[in-house]
C-alpha positions in Angstrom: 2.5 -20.8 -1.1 4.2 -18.3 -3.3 1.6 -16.0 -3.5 0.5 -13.6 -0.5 -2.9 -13.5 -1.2 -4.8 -15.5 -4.0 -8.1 -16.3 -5.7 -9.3 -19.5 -7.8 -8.8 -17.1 -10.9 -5.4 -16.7 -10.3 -4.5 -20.0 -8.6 -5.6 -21.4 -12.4 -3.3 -18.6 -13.9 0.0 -19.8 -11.9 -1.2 -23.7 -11.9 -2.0 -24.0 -15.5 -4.6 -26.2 -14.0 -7.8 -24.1 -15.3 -11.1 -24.7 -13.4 -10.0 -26.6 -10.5 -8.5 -24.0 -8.1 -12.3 -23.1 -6.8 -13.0 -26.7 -5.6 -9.4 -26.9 -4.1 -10.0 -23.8 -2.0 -13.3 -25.0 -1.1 -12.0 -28.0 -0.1 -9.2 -26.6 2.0 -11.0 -24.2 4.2 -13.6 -26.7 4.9 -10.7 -29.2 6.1 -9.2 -25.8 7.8 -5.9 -26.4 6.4 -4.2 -23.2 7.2 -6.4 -21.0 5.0 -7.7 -17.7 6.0 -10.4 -16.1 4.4 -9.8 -12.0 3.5 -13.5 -11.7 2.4 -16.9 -12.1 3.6 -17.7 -13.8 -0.1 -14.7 -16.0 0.5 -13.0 -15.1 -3.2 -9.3 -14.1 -1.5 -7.6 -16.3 0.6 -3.6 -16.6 2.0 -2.1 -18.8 3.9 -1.2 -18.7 7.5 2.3 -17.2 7.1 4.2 -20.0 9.4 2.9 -22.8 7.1 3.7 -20.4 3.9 7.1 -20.5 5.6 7.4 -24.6 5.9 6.1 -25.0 2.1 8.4 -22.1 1.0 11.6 -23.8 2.6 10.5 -27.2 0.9 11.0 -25.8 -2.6 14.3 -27.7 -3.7 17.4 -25.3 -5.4 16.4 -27.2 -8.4 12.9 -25.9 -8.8 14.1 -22.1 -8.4 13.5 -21.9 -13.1 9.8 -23.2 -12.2 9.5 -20.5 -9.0 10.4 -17.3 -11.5 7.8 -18.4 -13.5 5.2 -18.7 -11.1 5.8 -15.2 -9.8 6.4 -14.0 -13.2 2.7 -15.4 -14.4 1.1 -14.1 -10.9 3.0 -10.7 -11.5 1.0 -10.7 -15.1 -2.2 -11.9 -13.4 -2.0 -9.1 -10.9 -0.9 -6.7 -13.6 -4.5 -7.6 -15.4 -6.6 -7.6 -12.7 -5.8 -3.9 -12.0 -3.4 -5.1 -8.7 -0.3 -2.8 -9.4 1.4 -3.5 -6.0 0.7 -7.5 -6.7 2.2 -7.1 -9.4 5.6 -5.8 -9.5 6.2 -7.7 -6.3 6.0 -11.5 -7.7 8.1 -9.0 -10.8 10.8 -8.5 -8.8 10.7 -12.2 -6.9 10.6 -13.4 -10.7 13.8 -12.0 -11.3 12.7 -10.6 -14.5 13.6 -6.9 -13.8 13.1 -5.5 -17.1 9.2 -6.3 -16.3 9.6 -5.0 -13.3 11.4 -1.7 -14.2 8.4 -1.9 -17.4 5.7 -2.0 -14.4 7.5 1.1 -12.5 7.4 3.1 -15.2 3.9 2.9 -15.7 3.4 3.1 -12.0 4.7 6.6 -11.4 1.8 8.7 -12.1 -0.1 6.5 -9.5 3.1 6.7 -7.3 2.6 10.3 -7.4 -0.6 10.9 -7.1 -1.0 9.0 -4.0 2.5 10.0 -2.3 3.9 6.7 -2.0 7.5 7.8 -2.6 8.9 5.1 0.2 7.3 2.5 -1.1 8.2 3.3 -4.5 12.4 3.9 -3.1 12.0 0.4 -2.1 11.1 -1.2 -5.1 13.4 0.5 -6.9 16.2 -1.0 -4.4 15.6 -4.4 -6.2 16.3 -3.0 -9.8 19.7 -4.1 -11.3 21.7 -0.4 -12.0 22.1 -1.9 -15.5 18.4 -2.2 -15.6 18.2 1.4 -14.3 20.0 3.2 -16.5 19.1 2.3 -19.5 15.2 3.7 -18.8 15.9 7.6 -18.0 12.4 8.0 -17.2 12.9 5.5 -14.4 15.4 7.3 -13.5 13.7 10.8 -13.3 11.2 8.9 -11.0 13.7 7.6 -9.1 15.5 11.0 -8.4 12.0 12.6 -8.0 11.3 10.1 -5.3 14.7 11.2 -3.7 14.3 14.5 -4.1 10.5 14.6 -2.4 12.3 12.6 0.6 14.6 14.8 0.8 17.9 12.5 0.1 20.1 14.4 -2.2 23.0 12.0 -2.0 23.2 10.7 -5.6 20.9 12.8 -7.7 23.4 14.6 -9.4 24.9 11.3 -10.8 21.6 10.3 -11.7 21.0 13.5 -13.6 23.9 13.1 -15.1 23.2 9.5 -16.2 20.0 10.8 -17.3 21.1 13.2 -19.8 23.9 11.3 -21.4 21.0 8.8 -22.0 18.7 12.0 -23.9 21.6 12.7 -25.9 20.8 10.1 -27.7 17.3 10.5 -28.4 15.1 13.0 -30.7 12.8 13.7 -28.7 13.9 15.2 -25.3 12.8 18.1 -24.6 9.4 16.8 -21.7 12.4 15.1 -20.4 14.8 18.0 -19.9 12.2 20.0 -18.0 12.4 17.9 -15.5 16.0 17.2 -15.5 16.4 21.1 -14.9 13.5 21.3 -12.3 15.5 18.5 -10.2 18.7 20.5 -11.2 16.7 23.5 -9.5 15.9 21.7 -6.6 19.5 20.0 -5.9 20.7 23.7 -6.4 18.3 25.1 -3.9 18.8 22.5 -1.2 22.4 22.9 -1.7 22.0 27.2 -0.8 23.5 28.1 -4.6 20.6 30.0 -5.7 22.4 31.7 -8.5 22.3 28.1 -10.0 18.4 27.5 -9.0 17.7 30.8 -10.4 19.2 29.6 -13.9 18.5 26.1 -13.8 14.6 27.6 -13.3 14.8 30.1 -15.6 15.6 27.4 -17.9 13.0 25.3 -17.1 10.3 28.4 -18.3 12.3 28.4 -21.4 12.0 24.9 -22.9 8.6 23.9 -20.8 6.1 24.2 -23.2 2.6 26.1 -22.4 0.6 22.3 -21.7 3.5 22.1 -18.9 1.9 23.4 -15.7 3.9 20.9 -13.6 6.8 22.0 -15.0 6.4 25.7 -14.7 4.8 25.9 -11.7 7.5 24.0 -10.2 10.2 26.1 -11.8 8.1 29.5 -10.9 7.4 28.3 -7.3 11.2 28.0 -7.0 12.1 31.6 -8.6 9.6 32.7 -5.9 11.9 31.1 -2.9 15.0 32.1 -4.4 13.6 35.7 -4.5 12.3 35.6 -0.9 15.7 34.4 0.1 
């Protein structure tokens, strides 16, 4: 009843119990004990969500250590099996949000390649701000995601956060085109374009030649601050 959606596979993942989920599942739809098929080959299966709901409130206090580890082995399952999403859902519910933040990171070309900045805000909602800044690329994505939604409240901070984390590191530079290109863009939206025009001039200083993203960004901005 913890997972949204399962197969026998992963049942045996979260159960320890390796080999017998199939028959279970077999045996439950034929009994039609609240299972609903999501396939025509019957391999995925969830509950009906009100009897999810009844199980769910029948897991004692005391059996919460036992719960974070069922999501935490369905989060890895997921993780696997290609199922991102899955994934750093039962992450989060695990309470393990370093693997979760771990699972965000490596989600953010995905995130936005397929625009799924909201989704993406949400998730991050659940992250600890310990957790957060400590990763500064997490935190790039996460003022990226605010930026292309247009919520500027906060990105400065962030920005700020990010660099006193780079200070620290050797290598900083892919990081610091970025961190100007937002700078750019919190500049722009806030009508200084003196400071967009520097902050993008920066950005075609330090972005090396293999940086299209970067300098077309920072280019497509000089172009707006010259039209205004």
């Amino acid at each position: 009843c913890v997972l949204r959606l399962f197969t026998a596979p992963l049942c045996d993942a979260v159960t320890g119990q390796v080999g017998s989920a199939r028959g279970m599942l077999e045996q439950l739809e034929r009994q039609n004990l609240f299972l609903i098929a999501l396939d025509d080959r019957r391999q995925w299966y969830r509950y009906h969500h009100l009897f999810s709901d009844v199980l769910l409130a029948h897991i004692p206090a005391l059996e919460q250590q036992t719960l974070s580890g069922i999501h935490r082995r369905a989060s890895e399952w997921f993780e696997d099996n290609g199922e991102r999403a899955e994934a750093i859902h039962h992450a989060i519910a695990s309470g393990d949000f370093a693997w979760a933040a771990e699972l965000l990171e490596r989600d953010i070309p995905a995130m936005r390649k397929d625009r799924k900045e909201a989704q993406f805000r949400n998730w991050l909602k659940a992250i600890p701000d310990e957790v957060m800044r400590a990763r500064p690329l997490l935190l790039l994505a996460h003022v990226g995601v605010l930026v292309s939604l247009g919520e500027f409240d906060g990105v400065q901070e962030r920005l700020d956060a990010v660099e006193s984390l780079l200070s620290r590191l050797q290598s900083r530079d892919g990081y610091l085109v970025h961190v100007e290109l937002y700078r750019t863009a919190l500049a722009q939206a806030r009508g200084d374009l003196t400071a967009a025009e520097h902050h993008a001039s920066r950005v075609l200083e330090i972005a090396p030649p293999d940086e299209p993203l970067g300098r077309a960004g920072a280019a497509g901005f000089l172009g707006i601050v010259s039209w205004s």
